[in-house]
Steps between C-alpha positions, in 0.01 A plus 500: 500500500805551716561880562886604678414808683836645667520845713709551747199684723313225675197719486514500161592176449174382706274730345617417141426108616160571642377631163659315243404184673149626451514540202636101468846535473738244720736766650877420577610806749877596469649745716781598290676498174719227594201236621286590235808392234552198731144427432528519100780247519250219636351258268149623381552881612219739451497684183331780600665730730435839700818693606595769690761701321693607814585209743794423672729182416373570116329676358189462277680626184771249542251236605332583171857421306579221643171322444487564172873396442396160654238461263487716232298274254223453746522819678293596855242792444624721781330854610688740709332674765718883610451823587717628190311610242758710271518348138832412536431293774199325324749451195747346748285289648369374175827436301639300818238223469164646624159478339325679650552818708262608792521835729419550864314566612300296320138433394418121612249474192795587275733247634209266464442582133898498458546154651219367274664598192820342643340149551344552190860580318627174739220220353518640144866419524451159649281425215725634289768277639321207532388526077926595425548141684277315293611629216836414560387126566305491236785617285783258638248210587356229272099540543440130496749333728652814767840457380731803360460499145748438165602868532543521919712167497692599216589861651606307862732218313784753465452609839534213641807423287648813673374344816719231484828660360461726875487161687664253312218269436372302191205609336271172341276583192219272467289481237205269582160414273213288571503195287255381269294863582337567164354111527362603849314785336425329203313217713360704816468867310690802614304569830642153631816614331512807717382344845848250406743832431385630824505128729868489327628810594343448870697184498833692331469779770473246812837341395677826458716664766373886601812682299423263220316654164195328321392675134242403280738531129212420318186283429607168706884596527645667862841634534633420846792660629692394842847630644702180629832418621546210262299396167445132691288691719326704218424217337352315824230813513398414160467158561324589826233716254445181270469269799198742637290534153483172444465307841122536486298508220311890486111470588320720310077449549472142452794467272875314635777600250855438542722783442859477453761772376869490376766781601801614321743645685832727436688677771720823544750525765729820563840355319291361192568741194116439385307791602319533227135475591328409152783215520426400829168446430555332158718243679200446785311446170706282310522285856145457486392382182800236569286446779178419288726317306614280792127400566361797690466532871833528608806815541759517280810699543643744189808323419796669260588297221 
């Protein structure tokens, strides 16, 4: 584990190194306040840290602030080595951002023990972290296919309606589902059926732009949403997604089945008065059972009557 040890003494600095290094830390030296907060501003910055309280530049109490103000969701575990030792100091040192206080002189067992308990407190909170993150994908992500869920897409849409009222875009609303799937699992069985929701959405994602949004609404249905300058161009993604599911017929073990879907598609631009998003949607919808209508495989636009 990385370990920031700053004192301004170079003796102490060097005999600090020489043991914690034994006991298998990788030591970063700073000389100062200043360096050692120029060091937490690099990408993957130790997050365990030794400080002097007094150094020139800055010093370890204001270190200890601004670290903590850079991240304070993910905080450093930082011990302060001084030669204070009144209570008030301690408390100072403590309610600026320090966890751990340590006097000099000091015992080099102690600070041992003390920097165990801070790597300790560091890998319980990457766990920690690491379980909060996939429990936030789980929560936002469909399980069988990766893509955000019914409730994740639904909660961007308006977002990206506000999006495009800041920069004058159009917003497209597609509405696109796999044709024919029920027969699919009806003649292959649901394990096929899956291995064809996930080939499609592979497919859907590859013709997509990077700022574009992919949902799964629900069973074989996916909500696509894509900021434009003109619905012609909205509509030519759409037709670019069709084009890409059915070009090749999805292998799955020794079985060739052609896949096809059908998109409906609606669109909200900044001088529209439709901003409803239930409508929105309901006119995507209405688009694409015209499109089912129409014979399936193909975009059609939401037109007003």
């Amino acid at each position: 584990m990385k370990l920031l040890v700053a004192d301004d003494s170079k003796v102490s600095r060097m005999m600090l190194s020489a043991i914690t290094k034994q006991w298998g830390y990788d030591v970063i030296l700073a000389e100062d306040g200043e360096q050692a907060w120029q060091i937490m501003q690099e990408d993957d910055a130790p997050q365990l840290l030794l400080l002097d309280w007094e150094m020139p530049k800055m010093d370890g109490i204001e270190v200890c602030e601004r670290v903590i103000a850079k991240n304070p969701e993910n905080p450093a575990y930082i011990v302060l080595l001084t030669s204070r030792t009144s209570s008030d100091d301690i408390v100072e040192g403590l309610s600026k951002g320090a966890s751990d206080y340590l006097s000099k002189p000091f015992d080099s067992a102690e600070l041992q023990v003390r920097l165990q308990v801070g790597k300790r407190m560091i890998e319980l909170q990457d766990k920690l972290n690491a379980t909060l993150r996939e429990l936030t994908e789980l929560a936002s992500h469909d399980g069988l296919t990766g893509l955000l869920n019914r409730r994740a897409i639904m909660e961007a849409l308006p977002k990206e309606v506000k999006r495009v009222e800041r920069q004058e875009q159009t917003l497209c609303i597609g509405m696109c589902d796999i044709d024919h799937f029920k027969k699919i699992n009806d003649t292959y069985g649901h394990l096929v059926g899956d291995e064809v929701l996930k080939e499609v959405t592979r497919r859907m994602e590859d013709s997509l732009r990077d700022y574009d949004l992919l949902g799964r609404y629900g069973g074989e249905e996916f909500l696509v949403i894509t900021p434009v300058d003109n619905v012609k161009n909205g509509t030519m993604v759409y037709q670019r997604i069709c084009r890409a599911v059915s070009n090749q017929p999805i292998e799955v073990d020794d079985l060739s089945i052609t896949v096809t879907i059908s998109c409906g598609v609606t669109s909200y631009s900044p001088e529209n008065n439709e901003k409803d998003i239930t409508k929105l949607l309901a006119m995507a919808d209405e688009a694409l059972y015209k499109a089912k209508d129409a014979g399936r495989n193909q975009v059609v636009l939401y037109q007003t009557e």
